[in-house]
DRENSEZA-435085 format. One line per 3 residues: number of its first residue (from 1); for each residue x, y, z of N, C-alpha, C. Coordinates in Angstrom, 3 decimals. Example, Ala and Ser with C-alpha at 12.3 -4.5 7.8 and 13.67 -1.06 7.14 Angstrom:
<rs>
1> 13.190,-5.690,7.800,12.300,-4.500,7.800,13.200,-3.300,7.800  12.850,-2.250,7.080,13.670,-1.060,7.140,12.900,0.030,7.870
</rs>
This chain:
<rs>
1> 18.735,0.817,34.216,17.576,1.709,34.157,16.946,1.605,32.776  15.576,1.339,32.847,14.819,1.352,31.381,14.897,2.911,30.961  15.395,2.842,29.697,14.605,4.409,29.498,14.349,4.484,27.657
4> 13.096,3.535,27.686,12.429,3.307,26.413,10.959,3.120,26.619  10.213,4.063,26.525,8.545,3.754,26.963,8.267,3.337,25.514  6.861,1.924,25.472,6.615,1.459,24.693,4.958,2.058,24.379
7> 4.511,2.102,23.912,2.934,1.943,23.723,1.874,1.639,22.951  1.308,0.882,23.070,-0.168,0.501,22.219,-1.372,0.410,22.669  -1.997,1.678,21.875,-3.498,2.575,22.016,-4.466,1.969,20.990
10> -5.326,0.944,21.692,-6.103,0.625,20.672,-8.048,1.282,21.088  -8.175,1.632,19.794,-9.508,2.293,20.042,-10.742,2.010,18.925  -12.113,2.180,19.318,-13.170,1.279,18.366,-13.835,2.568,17.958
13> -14.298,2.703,17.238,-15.538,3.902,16.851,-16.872,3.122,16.553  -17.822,3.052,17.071,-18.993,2.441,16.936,-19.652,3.122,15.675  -19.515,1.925,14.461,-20.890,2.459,12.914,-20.998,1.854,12.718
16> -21.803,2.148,11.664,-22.686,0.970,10.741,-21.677,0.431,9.852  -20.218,0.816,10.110,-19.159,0.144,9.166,-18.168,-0.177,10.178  -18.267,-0.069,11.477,-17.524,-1.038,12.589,-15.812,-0.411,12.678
19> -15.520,0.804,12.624,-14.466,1.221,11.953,-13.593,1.346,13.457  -12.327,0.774,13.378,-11.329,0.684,14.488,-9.911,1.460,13.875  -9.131,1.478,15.142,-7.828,2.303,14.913,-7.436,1.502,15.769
22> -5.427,1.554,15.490,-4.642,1.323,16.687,-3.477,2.598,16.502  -2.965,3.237,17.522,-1.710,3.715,17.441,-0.359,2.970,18.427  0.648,2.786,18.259,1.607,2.371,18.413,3.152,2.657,18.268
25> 4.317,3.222,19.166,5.157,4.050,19.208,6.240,3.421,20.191  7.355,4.304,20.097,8.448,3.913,21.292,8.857,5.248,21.000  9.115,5.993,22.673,10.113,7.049,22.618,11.486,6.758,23.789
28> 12.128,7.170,22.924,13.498,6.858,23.993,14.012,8.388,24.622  13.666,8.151,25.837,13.775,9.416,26.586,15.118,10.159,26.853  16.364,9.179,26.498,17.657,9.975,26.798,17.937,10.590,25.695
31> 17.652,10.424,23.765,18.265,11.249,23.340,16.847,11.958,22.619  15.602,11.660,22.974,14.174,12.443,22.734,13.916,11.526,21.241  14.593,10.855,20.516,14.282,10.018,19.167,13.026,9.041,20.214
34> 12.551,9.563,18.680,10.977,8.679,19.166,10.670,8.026,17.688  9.567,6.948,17.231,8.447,6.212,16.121,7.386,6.005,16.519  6.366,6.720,15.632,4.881,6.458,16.006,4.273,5.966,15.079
37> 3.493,5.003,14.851,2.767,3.959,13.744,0.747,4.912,14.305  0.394,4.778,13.361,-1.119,4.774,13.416,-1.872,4.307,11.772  -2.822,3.136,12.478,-3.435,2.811,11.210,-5.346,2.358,12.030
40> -5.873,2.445,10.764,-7.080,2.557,10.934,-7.922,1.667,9.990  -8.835,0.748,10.236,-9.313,-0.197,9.036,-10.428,0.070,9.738  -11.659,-1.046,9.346,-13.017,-1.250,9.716,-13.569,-2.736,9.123
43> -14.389,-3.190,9.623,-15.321,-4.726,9.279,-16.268,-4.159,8.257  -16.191,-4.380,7.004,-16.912,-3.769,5.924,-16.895,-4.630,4.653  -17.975,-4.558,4.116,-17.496,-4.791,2.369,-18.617,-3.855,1.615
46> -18.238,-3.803,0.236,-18.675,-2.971,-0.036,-18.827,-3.449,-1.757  -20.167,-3.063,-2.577,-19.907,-3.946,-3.771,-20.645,-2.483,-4.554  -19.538,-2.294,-5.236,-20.561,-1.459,-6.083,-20.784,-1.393,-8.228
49> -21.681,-0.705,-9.289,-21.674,-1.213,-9.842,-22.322,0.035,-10.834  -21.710,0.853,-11.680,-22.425,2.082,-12.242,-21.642,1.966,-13.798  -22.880,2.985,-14.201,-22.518,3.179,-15.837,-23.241,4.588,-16.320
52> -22.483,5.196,-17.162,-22.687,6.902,-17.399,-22.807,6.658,-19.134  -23.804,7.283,-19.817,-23.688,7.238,-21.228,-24.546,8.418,-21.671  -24.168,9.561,-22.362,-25.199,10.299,-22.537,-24.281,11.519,-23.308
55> -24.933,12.354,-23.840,-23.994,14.003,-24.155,-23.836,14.863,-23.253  -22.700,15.683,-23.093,-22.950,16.500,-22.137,-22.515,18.121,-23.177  -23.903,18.468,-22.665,-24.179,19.453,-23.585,-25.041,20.812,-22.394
58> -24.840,21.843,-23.111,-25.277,22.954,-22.322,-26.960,22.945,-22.491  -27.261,23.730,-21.218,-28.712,23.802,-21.325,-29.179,24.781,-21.005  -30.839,25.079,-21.287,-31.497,26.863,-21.241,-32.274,26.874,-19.735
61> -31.462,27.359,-19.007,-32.077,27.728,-18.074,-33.263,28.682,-17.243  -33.846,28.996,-16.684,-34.476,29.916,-16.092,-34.246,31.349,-16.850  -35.290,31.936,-16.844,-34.916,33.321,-18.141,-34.164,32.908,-19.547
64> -34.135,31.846,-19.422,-33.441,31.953,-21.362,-31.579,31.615,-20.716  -31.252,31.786,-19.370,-29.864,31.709,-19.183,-29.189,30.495,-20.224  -28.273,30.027,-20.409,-27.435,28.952,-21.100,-26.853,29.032,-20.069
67> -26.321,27.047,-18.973,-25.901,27.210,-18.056,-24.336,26.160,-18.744  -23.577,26.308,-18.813,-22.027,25.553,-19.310,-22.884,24.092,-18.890  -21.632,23.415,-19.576,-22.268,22.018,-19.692,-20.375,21.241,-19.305
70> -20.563,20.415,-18.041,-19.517,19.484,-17.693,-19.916,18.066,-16.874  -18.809,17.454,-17.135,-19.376,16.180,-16.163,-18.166,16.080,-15.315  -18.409,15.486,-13.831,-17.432,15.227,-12.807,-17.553,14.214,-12.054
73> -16.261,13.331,-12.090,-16.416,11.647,-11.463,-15.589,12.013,-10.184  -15.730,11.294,-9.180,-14.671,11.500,-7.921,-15.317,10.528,-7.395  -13.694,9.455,-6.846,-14.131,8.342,-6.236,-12.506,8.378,-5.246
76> -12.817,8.457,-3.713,-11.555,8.122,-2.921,-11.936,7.006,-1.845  -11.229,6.034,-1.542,-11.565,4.881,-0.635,-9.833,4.844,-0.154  -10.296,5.192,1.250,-9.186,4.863,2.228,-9.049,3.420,2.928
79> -8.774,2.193,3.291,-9.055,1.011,4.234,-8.164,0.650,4.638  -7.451,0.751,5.754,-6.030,0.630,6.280,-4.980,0.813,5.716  -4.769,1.537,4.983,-4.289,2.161,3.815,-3.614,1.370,2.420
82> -4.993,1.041,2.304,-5.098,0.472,0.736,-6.438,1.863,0.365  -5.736,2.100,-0.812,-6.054,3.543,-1.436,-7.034,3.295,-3.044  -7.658,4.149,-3.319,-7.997,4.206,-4.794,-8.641,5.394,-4.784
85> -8.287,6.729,-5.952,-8.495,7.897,-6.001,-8.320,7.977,-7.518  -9.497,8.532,-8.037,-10.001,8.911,-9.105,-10.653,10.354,-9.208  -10.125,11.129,-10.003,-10.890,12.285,-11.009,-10.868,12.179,-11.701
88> -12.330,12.454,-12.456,-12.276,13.011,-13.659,-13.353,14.185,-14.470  -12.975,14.685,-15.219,-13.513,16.112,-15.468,-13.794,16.202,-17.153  -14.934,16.406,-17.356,-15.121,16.158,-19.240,-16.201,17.452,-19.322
91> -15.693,18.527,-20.256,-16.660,19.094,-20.785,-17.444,18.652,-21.784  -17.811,19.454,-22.481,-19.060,19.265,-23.640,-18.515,18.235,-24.661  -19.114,17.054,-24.726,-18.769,15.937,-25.796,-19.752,14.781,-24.990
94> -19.579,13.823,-25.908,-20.199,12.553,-25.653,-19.134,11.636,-25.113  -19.730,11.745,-23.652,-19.305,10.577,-23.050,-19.945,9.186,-22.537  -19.174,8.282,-22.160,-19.631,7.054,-21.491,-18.675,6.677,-20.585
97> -18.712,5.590,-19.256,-18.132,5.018,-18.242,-19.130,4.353,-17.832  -18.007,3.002,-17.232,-18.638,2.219,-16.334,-17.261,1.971,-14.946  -18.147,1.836,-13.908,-17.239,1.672,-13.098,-17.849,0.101,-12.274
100> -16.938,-0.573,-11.889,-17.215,-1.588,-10.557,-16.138,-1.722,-9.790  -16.505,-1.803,-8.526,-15.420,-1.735,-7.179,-16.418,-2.832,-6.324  -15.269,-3.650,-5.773,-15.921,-4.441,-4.649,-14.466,-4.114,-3.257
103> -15.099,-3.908,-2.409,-14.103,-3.643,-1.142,-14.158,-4.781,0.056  -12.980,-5.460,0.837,-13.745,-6.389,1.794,-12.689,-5.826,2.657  -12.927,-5.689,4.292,-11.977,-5.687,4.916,-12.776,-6.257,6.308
106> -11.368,-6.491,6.970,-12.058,-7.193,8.585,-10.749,-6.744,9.613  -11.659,-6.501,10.544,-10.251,-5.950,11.588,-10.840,-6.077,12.967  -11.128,-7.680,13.458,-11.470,-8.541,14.479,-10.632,-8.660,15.002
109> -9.631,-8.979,14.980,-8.189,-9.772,15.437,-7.489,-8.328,16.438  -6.863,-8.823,17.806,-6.334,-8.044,18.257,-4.779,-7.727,17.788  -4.262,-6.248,17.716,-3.559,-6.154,17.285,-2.437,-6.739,18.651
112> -1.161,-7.155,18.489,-0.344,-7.639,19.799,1.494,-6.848,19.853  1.507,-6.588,20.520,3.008,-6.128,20.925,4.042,-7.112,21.998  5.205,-7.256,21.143,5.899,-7.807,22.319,7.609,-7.326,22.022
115> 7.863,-7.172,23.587,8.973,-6.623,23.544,10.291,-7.657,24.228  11.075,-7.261,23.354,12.273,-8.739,24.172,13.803,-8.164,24.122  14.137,-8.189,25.058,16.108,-7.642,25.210,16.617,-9.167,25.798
118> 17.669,-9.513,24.847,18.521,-10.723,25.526,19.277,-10.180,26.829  19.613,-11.262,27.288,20.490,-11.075,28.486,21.580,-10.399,28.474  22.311,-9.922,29.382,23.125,-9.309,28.841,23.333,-8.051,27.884
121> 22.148,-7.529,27.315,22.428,-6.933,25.852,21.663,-5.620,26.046  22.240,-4.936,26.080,20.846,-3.099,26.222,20.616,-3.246,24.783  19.872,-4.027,23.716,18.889,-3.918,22.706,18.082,-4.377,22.621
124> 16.964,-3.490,22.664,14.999,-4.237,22.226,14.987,-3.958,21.207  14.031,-5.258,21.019,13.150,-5.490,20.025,11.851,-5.400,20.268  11.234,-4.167,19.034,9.631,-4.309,19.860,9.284,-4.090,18.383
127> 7.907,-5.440,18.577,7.018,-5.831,17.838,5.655,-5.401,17.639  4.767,-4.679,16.411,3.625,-4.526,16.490,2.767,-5.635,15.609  2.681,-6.545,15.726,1.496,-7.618,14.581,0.066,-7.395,14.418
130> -0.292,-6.970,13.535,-1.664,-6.525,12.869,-2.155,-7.526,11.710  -3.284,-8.031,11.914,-4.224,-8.725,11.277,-5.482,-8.326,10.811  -5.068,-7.600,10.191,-6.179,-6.775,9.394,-6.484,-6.776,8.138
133> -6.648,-7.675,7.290,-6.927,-7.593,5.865,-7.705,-6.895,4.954  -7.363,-6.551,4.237,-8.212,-6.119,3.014,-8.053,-6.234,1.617  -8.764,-6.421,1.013,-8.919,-6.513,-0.634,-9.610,-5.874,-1.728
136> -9.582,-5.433,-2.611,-9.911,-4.242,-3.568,-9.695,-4.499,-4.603  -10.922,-4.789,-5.734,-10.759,-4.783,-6.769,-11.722,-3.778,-7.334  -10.753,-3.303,-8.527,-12.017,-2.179,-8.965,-11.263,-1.925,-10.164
139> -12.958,-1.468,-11.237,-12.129,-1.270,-12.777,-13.373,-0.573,-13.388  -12.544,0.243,-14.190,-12.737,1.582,-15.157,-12.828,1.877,-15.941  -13.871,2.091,-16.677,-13.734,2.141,-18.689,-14.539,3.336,-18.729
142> -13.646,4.174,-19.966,-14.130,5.854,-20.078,-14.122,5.771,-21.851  -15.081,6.368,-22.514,-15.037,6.809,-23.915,-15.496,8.076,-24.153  -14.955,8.962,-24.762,-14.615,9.935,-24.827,-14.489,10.687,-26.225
145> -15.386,11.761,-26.962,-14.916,12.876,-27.921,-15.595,13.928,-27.593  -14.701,14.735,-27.891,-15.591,16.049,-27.237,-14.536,17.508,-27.060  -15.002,18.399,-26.109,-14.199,19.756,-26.244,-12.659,19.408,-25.521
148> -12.733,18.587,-24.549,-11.371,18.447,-23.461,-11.772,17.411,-22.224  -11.694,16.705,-21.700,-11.376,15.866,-20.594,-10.352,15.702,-20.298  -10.025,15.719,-18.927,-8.767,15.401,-18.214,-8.806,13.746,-16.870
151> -8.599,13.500,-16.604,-8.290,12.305,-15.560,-7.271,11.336,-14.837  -7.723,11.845,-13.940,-6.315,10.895,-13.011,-6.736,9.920,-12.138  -5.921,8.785,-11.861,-6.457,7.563,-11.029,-5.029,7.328,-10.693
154> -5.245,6.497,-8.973,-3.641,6.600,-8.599,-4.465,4.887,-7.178  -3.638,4.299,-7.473,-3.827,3.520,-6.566,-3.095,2.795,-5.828  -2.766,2.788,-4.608,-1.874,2.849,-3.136,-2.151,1.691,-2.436
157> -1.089,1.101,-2.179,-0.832,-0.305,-1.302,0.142,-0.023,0.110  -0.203,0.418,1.239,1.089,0.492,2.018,2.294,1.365,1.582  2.144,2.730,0.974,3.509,3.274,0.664,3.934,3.112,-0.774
160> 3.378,1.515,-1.314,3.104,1.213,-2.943,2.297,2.509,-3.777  2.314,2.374,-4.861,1.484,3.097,-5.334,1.846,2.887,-7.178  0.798,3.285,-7.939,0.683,3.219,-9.206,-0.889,4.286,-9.476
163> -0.016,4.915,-10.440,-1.172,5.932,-11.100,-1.059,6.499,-12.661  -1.945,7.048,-13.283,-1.835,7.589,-14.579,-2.872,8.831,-14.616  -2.163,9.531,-14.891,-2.628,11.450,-15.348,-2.867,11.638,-17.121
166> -4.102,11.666,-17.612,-4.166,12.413,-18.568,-5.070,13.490,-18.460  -4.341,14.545,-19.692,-5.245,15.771,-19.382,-5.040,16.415,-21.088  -5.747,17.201,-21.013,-6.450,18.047,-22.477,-6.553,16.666,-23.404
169> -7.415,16.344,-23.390,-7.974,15.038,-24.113,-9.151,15.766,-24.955  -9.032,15.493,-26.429,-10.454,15.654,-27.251,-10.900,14.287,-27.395  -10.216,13.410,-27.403,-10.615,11.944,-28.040,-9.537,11.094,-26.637
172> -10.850,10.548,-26.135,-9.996,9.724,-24.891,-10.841,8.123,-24.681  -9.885,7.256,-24.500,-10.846,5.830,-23.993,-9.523,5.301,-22.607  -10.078,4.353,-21.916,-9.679,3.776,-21.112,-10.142,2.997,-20.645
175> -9.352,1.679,-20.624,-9.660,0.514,-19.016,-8.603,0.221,-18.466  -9.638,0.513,-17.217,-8.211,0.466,-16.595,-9.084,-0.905,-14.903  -8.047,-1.283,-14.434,-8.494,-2.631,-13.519,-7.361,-2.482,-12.755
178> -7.581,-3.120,-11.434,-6.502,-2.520,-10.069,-7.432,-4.181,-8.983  -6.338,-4.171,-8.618,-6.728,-5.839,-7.599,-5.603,-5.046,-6.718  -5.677,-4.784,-5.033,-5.227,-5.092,-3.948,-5.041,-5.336,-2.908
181> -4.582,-5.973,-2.608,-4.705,-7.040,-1.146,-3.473,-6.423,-0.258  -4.147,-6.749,0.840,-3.064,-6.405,1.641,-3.291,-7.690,3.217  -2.471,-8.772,3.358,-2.388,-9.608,4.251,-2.841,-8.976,5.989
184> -1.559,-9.051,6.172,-1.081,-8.556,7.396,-0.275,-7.723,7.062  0.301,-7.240,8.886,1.099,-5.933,8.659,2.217,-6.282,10.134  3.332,-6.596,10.235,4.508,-6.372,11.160,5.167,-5.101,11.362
187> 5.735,-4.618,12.071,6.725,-3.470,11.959,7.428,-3.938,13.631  8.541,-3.483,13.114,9.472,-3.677,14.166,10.398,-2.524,14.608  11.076,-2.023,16.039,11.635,-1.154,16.204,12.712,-1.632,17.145
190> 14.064,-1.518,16.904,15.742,-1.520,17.062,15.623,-0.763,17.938  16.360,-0.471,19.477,16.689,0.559,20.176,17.303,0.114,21.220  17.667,0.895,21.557,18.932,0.653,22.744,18.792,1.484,23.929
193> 19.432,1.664,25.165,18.680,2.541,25.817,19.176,4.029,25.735  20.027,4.364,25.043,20.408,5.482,24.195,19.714,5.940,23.048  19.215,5.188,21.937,18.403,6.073,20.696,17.621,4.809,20.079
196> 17.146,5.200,19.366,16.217,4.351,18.143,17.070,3.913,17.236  17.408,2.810,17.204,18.771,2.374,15.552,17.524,2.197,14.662  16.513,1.762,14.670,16.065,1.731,13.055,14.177,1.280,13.428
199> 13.552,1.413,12.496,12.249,0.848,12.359,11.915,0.516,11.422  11.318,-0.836,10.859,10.892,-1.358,9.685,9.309,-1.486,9.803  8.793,-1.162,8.783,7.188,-1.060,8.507,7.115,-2.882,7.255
202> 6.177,-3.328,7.704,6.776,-4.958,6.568,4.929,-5.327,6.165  4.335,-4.823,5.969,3.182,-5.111,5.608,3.439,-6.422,4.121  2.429,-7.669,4.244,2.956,-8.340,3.346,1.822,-7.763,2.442
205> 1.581,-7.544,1.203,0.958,-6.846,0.168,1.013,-7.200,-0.807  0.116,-7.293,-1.961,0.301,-6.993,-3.435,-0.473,-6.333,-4.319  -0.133,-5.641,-5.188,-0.397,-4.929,-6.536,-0.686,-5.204,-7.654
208> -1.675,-5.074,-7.819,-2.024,-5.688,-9.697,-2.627,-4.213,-10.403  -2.175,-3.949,-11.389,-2.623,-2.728,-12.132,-2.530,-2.763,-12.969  -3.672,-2.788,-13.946,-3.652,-2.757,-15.463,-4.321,-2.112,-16.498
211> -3.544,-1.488,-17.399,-4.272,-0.307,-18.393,-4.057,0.136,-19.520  -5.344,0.235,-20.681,-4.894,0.533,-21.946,-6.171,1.820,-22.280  -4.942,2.671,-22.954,-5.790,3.604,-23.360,-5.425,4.484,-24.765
214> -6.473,5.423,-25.355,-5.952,5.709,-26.029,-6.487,7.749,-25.779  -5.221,7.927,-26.103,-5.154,9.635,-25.428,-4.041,10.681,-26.809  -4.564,11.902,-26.540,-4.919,12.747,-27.386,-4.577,14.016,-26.733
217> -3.265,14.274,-25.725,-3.341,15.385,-25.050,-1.782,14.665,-24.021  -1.995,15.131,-23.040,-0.992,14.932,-21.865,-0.713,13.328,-21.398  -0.404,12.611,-21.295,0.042,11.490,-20.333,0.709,11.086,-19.964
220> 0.804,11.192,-18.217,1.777,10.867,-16.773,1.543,9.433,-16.679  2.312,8.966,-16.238,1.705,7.423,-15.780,3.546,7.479,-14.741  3.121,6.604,-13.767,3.910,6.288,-12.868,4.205,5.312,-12.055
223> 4.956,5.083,-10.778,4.686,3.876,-9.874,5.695,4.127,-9.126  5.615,3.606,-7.989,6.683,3.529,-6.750,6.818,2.161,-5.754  7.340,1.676,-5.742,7.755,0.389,-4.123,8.501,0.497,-3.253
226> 8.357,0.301,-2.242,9.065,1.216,-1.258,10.418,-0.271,-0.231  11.000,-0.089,0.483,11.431,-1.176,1.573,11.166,-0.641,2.581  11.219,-1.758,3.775,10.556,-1.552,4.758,11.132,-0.222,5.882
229> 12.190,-0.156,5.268,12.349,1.650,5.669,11.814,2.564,5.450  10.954,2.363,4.195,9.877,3.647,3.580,10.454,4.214,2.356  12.018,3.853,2.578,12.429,4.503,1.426,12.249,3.835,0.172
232> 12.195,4.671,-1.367,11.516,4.002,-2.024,12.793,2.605,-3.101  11.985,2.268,-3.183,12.703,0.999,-3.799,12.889,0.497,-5.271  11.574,1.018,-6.000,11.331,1.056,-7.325,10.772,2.079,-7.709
235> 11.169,3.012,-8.576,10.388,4.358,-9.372,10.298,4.135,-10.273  9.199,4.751,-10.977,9.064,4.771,-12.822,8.213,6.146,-12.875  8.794,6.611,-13.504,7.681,7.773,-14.022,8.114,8.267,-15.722
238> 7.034,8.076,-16.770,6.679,8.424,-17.833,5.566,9.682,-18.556  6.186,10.377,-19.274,5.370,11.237,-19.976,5.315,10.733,-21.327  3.706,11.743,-22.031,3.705,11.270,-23.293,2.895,12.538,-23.772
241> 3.343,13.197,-25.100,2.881,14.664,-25.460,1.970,13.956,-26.645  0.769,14.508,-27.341,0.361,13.634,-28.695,-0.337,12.375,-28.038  -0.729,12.098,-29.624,-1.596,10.908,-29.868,-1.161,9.243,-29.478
244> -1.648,8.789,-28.550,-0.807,7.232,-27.950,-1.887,6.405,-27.857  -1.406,5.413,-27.944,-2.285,4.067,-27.611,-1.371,3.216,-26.532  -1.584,3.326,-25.320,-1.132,2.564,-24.155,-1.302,1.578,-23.465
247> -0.346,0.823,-23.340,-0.835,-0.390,-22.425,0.274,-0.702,-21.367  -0.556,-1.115,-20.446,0.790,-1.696,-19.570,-0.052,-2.031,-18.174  0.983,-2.999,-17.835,0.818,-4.272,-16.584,1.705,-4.402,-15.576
250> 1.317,-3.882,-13.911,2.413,-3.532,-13.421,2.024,-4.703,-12.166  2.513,-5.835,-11.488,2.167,-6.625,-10.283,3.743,-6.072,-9.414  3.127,-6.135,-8.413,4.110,-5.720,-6.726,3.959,-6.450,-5.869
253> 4.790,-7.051,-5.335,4.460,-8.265,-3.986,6.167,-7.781,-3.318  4.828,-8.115,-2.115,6.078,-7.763,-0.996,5.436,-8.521,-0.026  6.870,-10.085,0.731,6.125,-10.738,1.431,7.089,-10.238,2.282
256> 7.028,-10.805,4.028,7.696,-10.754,4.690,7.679,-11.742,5.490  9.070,-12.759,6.234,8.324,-14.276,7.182,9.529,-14.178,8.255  9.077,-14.395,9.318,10.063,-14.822,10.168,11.272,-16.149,10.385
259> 11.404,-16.511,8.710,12.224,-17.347,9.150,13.700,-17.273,9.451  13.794,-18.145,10.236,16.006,-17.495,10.466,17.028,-18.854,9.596  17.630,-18.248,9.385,19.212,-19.321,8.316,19.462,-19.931,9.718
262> 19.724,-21.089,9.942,20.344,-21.512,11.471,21.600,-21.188,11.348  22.454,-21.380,10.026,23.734,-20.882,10.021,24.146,-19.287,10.619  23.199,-18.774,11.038,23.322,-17.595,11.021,23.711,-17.271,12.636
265> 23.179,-18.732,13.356,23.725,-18.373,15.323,23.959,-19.445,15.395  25.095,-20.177,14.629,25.791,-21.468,15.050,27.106,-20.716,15.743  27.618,-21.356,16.873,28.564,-20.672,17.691,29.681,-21.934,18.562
268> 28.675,-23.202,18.637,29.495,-24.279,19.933,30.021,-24.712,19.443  30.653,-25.002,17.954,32.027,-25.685,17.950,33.099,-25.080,17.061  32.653,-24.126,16.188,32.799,-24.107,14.699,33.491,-22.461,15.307
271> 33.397,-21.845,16.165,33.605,-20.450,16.112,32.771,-19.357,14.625  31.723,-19.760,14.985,30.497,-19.057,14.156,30.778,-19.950,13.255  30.204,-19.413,12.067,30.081,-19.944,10.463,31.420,-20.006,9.439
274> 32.445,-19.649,10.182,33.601,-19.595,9.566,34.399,-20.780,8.897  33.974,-22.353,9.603,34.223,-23.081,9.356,33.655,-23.942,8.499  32.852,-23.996,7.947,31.343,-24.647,7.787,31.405,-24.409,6.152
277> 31.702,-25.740,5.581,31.612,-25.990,4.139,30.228,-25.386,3.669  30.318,-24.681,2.669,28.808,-23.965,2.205,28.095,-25.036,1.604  28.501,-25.727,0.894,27.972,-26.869,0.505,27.064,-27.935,1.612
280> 27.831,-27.849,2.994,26.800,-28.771,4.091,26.140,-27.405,4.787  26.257,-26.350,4.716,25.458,-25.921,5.395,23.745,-25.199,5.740  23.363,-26.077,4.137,21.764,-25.770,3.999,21.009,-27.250,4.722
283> 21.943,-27.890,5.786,20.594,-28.977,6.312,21.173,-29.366,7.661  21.354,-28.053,8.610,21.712,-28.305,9.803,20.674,-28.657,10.416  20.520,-29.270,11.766,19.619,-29.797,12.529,20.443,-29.604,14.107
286> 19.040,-29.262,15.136,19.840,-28.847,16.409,21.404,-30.007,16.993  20.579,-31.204,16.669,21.224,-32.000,17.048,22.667,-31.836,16.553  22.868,-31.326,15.251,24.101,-31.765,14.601,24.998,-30.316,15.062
289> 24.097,-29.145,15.735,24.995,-27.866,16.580,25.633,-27.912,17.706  24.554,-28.463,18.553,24.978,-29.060,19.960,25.869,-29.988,20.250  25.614,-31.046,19.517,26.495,-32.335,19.715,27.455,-31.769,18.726
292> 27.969,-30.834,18.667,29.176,-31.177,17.641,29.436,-31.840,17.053  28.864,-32.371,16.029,29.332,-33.285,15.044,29.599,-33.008,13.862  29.508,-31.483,13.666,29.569,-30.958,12.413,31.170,-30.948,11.135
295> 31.949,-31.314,12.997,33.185,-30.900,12.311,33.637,-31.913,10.927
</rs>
């Protein structure tokens, strides 16, 4: 008796930015353990290209009022979840920024599922393959004296992520530059007809993040990498109280390939791999499994 429903819900939203979703899941009905995937991209690019230079100073309003004087940046871009999120907040001082972001993504390609149990064996394997790319580069330069500015930028690859927090800034500069790509995306789900043994999320990805600044108040800076369990894999997190001059360069790659060790389901003569000089066993060939000749 099957008792593992599979499913993949794919759906289009008609815009002027072509924006699609898929969702994708397995619930196993005897012990109620279920995994549900949902991701969302669109056919887009996007090029953009700004610069801010001026005082920000209070002004006389209507009746003689004086209205406070601040400036406020906010930039969030979601694309199959490649991320980039920026605030920033500067009262009265002389500031400047420039920003450029170029975005490309495409999500033509049907996403495909396939499910396979060997003979014999109550365990599936079920496959979601997504071909959806995207790429993101974008970079940031802030100068800064004045009453206080604060700012945060955090930028997300698949569960990846890298960001930096400063705040009570009188005297602040920054550049900061971020490149990420994200290939494709696999995930796979283990189950039996009793429960879910495991699910891996394997998006192949990478991270480029780079930044120097100089700050006068609070600074967080951080990062995370995750494995294809979700759980995380690499942490860093740094504070800094006072006057700093910062730099730092963080790249993340995470590939993933279907290739298999053949040593790994040799079985017809050898009684598995037990026998098998390590030294001959990086250039097996079918021929040399089957025909036994290995011995």
């Amino acid at each position: 008796m099957r008792l593992i429903h599979v499913a993949l819900l794919l759906a289009a939203l008609i815009s002027s930015a072509s924006a699609v979703s898929w969702t994708g899941g397995v619930d196993n009905v005897t012990d109620g353990s279920s995994w549900w995937i949902h991701r969302q991209s669109a056919n887009l690019s996007v090029d953009l290209s700004s610069s801010v230079e001026g005082e920000i100073a209070p002004i006389i309003g209507p009746g003689g009022r004086v209205l406070s004087s601040f400036h406020a940046h906010y930039t969030d871009i979601d694309v199959n979840d490649i991320r980039l999120k920026e605030r920033t907040a500067a009262l009265e001082g002389v500031y400047s920024s420039e920003d450029e972001i170029r975005l490309r993504a495409n999500a033509t390609s049907n996403v495909n599922k396939t499910e396979t149990k060997p003979a014999g064996s109550n365990v599936w394997t079920i496959t979601f393959e997504e071909n959806w790319p995207v790429a993101l580069n974008a970079s940031r330069t802030i100068d800064y004296v004045g009453t206080g500015l604060n700012d945060r930028d955090c930028v997300g690859n698949n569960l990846d992520s890298v960001g930096a927090t400063f705040l009570y800034n009188r005297e602040f500069s920054k550049e900061r530059t971020a490149g990420l790509k994200l290939d494709r995306m696999n995930a796979t789900v283990i189950a039996t007809d009793d429960t879910i043994i495991r699910a891996d999320v394997m998006p192949a990805r990478s991270t480029d993040y780079g930044l120097e600044s100089h700050s006068t108040g609070i600074a967080d800076l951080r990062y995370r990498q995750t494995y294809p369990d979700e759980t995380a894999h690499n942490i860093g997190l740094e504070r800094y109280y006072g006057t700093y001059d910062i730099k730092r360069n963080i790249k993340m790659r995470s590939v993933y390939t279907d290739l298999e060790n053949k040593t790994d389901w040799l079985s017809c003569c050898l009684e598995g791999c037990s026998g098998i000089d390590p030294i001959y066993s990086g250039g097996w060939s079918e021929a040399e499994v089957f025909d036994c000749v290995c011995g």
